[in-house]
C-alpha positions as CSV (number, residue, x, y, z in Angstrom):
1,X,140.4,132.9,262.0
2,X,141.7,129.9,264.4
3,X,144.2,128.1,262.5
4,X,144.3,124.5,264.4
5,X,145.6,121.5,264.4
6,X,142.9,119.9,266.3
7,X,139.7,121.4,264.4
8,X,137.3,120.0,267.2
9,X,139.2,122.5,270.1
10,X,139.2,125.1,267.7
11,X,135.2,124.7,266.7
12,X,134.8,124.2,270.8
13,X,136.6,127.5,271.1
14,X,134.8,129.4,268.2
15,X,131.5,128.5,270.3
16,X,132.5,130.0,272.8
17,X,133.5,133.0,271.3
18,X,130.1,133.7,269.8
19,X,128.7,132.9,273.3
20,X,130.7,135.7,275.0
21,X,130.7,138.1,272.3
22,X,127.2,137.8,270.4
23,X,128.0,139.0,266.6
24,X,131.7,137.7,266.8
25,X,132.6,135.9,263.4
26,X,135.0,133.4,263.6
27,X,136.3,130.6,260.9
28,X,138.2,127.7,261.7
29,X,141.1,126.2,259.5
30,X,143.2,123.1,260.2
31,X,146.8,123.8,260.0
32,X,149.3,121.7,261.6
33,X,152.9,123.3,262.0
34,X,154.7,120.4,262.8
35,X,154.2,119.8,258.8
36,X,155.1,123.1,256.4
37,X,152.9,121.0,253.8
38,X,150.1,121.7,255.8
39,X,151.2,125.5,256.4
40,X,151.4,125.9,252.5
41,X,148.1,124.2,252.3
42,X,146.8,126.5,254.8
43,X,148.2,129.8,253.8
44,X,146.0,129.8,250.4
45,X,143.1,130.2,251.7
46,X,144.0,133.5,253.8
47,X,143.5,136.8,251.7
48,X,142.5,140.2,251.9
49,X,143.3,142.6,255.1
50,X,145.4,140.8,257.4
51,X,145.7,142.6,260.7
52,X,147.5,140.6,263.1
53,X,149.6,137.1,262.6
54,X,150.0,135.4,266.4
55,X,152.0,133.1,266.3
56,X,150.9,130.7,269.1
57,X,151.2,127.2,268.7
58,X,153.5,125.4,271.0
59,X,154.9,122.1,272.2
60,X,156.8,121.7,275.4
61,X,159.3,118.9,277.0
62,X,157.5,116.7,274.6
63,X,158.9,113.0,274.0
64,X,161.8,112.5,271.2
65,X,160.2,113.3,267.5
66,X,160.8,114.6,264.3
67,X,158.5,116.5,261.8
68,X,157.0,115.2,258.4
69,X,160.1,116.9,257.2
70,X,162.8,115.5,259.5
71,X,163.1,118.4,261.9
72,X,163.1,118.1,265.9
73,X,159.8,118.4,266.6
74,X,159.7,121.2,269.0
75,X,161.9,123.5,266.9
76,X,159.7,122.3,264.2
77,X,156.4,123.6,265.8
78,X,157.3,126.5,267.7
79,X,159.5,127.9,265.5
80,X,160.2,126.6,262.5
81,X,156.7,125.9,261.1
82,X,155.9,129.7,262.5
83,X,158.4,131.0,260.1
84,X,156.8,129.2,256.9
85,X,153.6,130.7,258.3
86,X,154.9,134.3,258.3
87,X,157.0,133.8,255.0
88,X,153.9,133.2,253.4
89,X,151.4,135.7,254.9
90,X,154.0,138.1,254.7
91,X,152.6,140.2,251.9
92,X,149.1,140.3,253.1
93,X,150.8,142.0,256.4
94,X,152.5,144.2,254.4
95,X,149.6,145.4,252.3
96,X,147.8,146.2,255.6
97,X,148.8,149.2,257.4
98,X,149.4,148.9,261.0
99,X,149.8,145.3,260.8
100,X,151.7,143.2,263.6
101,X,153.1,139.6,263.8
102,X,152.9,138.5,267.1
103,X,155.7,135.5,268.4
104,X,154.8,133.8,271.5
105,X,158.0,133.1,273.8
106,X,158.8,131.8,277.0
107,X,160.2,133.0,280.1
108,X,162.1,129.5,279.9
109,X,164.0,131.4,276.8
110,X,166.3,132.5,279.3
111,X,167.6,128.7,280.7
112,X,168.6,128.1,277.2
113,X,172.3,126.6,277.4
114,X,174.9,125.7,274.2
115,X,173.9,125.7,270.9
116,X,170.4,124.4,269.5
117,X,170.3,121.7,266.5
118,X,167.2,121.7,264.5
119,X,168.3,118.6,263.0
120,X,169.3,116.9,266.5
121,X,172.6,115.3,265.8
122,X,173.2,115.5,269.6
123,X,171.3,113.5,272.5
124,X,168.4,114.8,273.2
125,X,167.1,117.0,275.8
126,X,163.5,117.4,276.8
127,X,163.9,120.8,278.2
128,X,166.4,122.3,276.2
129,X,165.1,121.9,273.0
130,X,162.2,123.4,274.6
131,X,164.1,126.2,276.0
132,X,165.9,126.6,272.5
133,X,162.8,127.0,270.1
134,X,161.6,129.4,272.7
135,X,164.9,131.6,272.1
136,X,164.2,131.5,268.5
137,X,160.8,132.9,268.7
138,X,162.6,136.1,270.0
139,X,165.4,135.7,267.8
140,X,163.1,135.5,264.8
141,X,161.4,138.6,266.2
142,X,164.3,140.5,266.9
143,X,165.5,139.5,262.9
144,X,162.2,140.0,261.3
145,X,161.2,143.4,262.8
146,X,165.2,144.5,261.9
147,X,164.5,143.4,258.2
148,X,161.0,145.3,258.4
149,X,162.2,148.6,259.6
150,X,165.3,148.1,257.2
151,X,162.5,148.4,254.1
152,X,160.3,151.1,255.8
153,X,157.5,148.6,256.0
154,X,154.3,149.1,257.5
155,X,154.3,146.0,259.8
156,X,156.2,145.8,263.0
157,X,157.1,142.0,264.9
158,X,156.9,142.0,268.6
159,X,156.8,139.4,271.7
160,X,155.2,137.8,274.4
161,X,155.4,135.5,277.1
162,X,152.4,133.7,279.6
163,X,154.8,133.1,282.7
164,X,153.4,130.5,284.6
165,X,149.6,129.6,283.2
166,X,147.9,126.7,283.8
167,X,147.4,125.2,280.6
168,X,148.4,121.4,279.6
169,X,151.5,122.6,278.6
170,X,154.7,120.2,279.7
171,X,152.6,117.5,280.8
172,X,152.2,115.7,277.4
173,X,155.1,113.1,278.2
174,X,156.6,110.3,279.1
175,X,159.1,111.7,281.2
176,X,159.6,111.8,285.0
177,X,159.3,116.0,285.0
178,X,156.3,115.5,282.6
179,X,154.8,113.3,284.9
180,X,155.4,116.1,287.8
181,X,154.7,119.1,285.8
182,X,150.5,117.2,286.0
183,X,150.9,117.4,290.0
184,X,152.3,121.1,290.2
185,X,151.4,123.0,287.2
186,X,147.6,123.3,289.4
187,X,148.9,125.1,291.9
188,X,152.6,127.3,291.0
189,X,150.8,128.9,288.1
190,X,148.1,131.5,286.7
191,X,145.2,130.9,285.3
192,X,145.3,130.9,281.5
193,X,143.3,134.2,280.7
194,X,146.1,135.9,282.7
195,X,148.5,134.4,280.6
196,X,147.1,135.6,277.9
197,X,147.4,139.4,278.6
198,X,150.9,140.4,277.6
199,X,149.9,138.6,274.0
200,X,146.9,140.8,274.1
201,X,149.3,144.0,274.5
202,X,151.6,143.3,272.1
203,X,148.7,142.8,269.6
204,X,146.7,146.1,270.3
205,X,148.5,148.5,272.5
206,X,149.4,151.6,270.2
207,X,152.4,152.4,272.1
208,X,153.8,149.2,271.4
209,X,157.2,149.2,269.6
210,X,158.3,146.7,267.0
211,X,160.6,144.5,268.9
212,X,159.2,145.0,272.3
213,X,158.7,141.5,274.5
214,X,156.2,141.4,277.0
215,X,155.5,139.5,280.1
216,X,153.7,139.4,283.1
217,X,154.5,141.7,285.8
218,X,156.2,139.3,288.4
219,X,157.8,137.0,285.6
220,X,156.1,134.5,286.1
221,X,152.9,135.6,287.5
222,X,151.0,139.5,287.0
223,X,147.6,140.4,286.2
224,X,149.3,143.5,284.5
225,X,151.8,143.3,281.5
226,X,155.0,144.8,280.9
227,X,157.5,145.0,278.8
228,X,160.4,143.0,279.6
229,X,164.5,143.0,278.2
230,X,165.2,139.4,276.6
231,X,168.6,137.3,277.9
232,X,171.3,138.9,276.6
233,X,171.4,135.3,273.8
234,X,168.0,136.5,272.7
235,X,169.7,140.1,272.0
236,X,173.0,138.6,269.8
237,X,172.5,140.2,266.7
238,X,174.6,137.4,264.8
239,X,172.4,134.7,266.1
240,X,169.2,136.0,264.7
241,X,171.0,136.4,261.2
242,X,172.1,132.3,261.5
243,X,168.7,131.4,262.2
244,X,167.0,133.6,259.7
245,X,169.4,131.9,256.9
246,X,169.1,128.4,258.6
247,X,165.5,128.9,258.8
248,X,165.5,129.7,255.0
249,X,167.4,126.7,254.1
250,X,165.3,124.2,256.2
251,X,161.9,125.6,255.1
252,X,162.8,126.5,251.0
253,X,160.9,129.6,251.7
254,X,162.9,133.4,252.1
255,X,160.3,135.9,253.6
256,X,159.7,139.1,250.9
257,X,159.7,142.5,252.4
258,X,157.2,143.8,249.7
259,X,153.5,143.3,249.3
């Protein structure tokens, strides 16, 4: 299923996917996670087996904005709505065995610097809310697989990172390094089916572990993926706990570790 926001990408993409892979079914849902009404609205119409969750939808150095529900809007997206998303679909993972839920993070996890606000009550900062939501994907990760193992579930949470892929990613801005991120994203970075490879690992790789991030090779660049050691913020133990329960809090919804 591709769970968009923009439903005329997502059919464009389905069609492609039943060009390249004749017999491929595919169903496309509109979900916006900048608004957890539209994640609950969403989340009713999945059922049945659930193999994989990826949780992919990202904004990056985008101007100042909040969410329907008062958020910063790119903890709200990359994070934040991601949570509701698991909360709910939680016990369809569950009931599956072998199941994953897959967080995409950033390299840019690592130039995270202070403490994030969802609620920004501080100035803001293109980058480092950026740089902040992409240290709770991990955080969430490193929480939520803790919590599964704790219960014995069957469903393990990993990681992954693109590096450097040439995607539109950054330039959707008004600022002076969104206008510069058009000129040099071309020719510093991947191309986006490389960038999708360490996501592709963590999903079906059976010597994946729950927790494991992965990257490309170099960082920022590799054809092959590899399992990489998060910043030593993305590791704090304490942190993941205060975003779990501040997650909870913002979102009403408390993830359940049984099917």
């Amino acid at each position: 299923m591709l769970a968009c926001r923009s439903t005329a990408k997502a059919d464009a993409a389905a069609r492609e996917i039943a060009a390249r892979t004749p017999g491929a079914r595919t169903e496309v849902r509109a979900l916006d996670l900048a608004d957890l009404d539209s994640v609950a609205a969403f989340a009713v119409w999945i059922d049945g087996r659930l193999d994989v969750l990826v949780n992919n939808a990202g904004l990056m150095a985008v101007d100042e904005a909040r969410t329907p529900q008062g958020v910063e809007m790119q903890f709200g997206v990359n994070h934040l709505g991601h949570f509701a998303l698991t909360a709910r679909l939680l016990p369809l993972l569950l009931a599956t065995p072998g199941s994953r839920v897959a967080n995409h993070s950033s390299m840019g996890h690592r130039a995270a610097r202070g403490t994030a606000d969802p609620r920004l009550e501080r100035p803001y900062d293109r980058w480092q809310a950026y740089f902040h939501s992409k240290l709770a994907n991990l955080l969430f990760t490193a929480e939520l697989q803790r919590r599964l193992a704790a219960a014995g579930a069957p469903t393990i949470a990993v990681a992954a990172h693109p590096g450097g892929s040439r995607t539109d990613l950054g330039t959707e801005g008004g600022g002076l390094s969104n206008r510069a991120m058009r000129t040099i994203v071309p020719f510093v970075t991947q191309s986006a089916a490389l960038g999708a490879r360490p996501m592709l690992r963590a999903l079906t790789d059976p010597a994946v572990r729950g927790g494991e991030f992965y990257g490309p090779r170099f960082v920022v660049r590799g054809a092959a993926p590899v399992r990489e050691t998060p910043s030593r913020a993305a590791r704090d133990a304490a942190a993941a706990r205060s975003l779990w329960a501040e997650s909870v809090a913002l979102t009403g919804l408390e993830p359940a570790l049984t099917p």
